[in-house]
N, C-alpha and C positions, 0 to 999 in steps of 0.2 A: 028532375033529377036531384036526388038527395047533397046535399052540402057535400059529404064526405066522401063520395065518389066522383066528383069536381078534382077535386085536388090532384090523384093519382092518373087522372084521364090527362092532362095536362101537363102533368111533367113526362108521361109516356110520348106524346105531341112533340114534345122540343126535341127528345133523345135521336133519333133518327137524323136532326138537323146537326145536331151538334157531330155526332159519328160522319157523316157525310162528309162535312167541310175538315174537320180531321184528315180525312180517305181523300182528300182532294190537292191537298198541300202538296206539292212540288217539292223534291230533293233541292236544297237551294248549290247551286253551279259554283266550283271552287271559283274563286276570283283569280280574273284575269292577270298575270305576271307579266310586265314588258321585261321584254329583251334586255340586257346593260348595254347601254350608248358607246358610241365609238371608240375609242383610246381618246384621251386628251391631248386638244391639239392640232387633231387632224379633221375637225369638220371642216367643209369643202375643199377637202383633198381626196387623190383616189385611196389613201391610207383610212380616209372616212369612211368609204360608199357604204351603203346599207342595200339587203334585198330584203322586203317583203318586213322589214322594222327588225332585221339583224342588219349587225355591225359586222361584215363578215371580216374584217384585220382580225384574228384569231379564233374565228370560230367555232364551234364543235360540233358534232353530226348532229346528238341529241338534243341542243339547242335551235339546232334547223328544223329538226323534223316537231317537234313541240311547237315552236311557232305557227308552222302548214298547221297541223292540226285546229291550234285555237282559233286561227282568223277565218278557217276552212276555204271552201273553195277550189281545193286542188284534190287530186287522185292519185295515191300513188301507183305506180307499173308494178303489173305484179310479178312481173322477170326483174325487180330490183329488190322485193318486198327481204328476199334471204340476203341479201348480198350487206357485206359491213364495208367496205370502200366505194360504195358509188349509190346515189339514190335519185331518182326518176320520177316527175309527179307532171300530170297533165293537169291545164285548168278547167275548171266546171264552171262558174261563171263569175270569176278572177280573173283579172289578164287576157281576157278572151281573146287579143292580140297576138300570143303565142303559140306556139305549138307543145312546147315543152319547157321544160328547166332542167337540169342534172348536177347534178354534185359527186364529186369526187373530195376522196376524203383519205388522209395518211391510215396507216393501219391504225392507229391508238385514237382514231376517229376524228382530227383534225381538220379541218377544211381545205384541201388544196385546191378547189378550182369548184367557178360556177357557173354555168353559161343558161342564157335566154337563148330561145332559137324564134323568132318569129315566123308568124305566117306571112305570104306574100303579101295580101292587102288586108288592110284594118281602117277603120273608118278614126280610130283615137289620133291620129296623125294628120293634121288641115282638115278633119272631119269629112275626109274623102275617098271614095273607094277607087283611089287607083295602088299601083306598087308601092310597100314602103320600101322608102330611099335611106343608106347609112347615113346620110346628116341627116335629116329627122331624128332619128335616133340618138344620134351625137348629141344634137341641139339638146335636147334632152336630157342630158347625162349632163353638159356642159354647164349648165344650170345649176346642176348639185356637186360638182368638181374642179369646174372653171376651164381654162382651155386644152384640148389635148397638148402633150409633148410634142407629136410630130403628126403630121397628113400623110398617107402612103397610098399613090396612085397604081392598082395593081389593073394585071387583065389575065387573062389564059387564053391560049389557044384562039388567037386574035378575034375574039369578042371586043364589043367596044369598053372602053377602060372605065373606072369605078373609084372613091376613094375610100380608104379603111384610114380609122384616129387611133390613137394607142396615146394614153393616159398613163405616163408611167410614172409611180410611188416607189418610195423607200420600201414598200412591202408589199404594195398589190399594183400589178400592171392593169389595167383595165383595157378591153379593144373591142371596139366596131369595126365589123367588119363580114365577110360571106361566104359561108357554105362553099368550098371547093377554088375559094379565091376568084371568082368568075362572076358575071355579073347577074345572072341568071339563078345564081345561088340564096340561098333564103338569108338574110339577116338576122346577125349572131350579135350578143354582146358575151364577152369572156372576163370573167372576173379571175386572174390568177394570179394565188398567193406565191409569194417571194420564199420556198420552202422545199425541203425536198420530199417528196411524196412517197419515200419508200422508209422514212427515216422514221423509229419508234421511239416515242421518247417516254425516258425511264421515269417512273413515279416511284 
């Protein structure tokens, strides 16, 4: 093969490599945004608690629903997908412990209330498949809050009796406690903010 038809044969050879890895590059992913930390002052207090790495003392819809989204893992319901005061997400394989989550939210999109609804057994608890129990749960919570305010021994419709904790802050009450107040009922934990839920507030 003559000298001068080397040369062109050869940079034709690279061209295909170079176009390829080009065509292959990846959009690079906005970078990840944490949440803003609690108000100051209130780490382990129930004016702290955080779900899911939000600080919920203030929170707002589009900063909940942004977080679900980045850290994935959950689904949202799609009889909440339209709705602007209430939002609904199941886990996929987050939290597998739950059943669900909801949020309720003031019209102007404020956080008023959030609640875990667990399933009846989960192995994340003494790594063991029988019922979870509200202390479990408590124990739990107790850890990143310190001790509840008060114990409240409830029953219904004389089933054997149960106890619910209530965590109560200057601005979010926190509670363990179950499904219909009975002991048969699935375990809830309820984050609610200190606020009125109907109230818009003027910008």
């Amino acid at each position: 093969m003559k000298k001068w038809l080397a040369i062109p044969l050869l940079v034709l050879c690279a061209l295909p490599q170079t176009v390829n890895a080009a065509d292959n590059q990846k959009p690079t992913k906005p970078k990840f945004k944490a949440p803003p930390p609690p108000p100051k002052g209130t780490q382990g207090t129930p004016d702290g608690i955080t779900l899911f790495g939000v600080a919920l003392n203030g929170a707002e819809r589009d900063l909940i629903n942004t977080q679900l989204k980045d850290i994935e893992g959950f689904s949202e319901a799609r009889s909440t997908q339209k709705e602007h005061t209430f939002d609904k997400y199941f886990p996929t394989f987050r939290k597998r412990e739950l059943y669900y989550v909801e949020f309720h939210y003031t019209p102007d999109g404020q956080l008023y209330s959030a609640k875990e609804v667990y399933r009846p057994v989960s192995t994340r608890f003494e790594n063991k498949l029988s019922p979870i129990q509200t202390h479990e749960v408590a124990l739990k919570l107790s850890e990143k809050i310190g001790q509840p305010s008060r114990i409240e021994r409830k029953s219904a419709d004389g089933t054997p009796s149960y106890r619910a904790y209530v965590w109560d802050g200057k601005n979010v009450t926190v509670t363990v406690d179950r499904v219909g107040s009975e002991i048969y009922g699935d375990v809830f934990v309820l984050y609610q903010m200190k606020i009125n839920p109907y109230l818009v507030a003027s910008r």
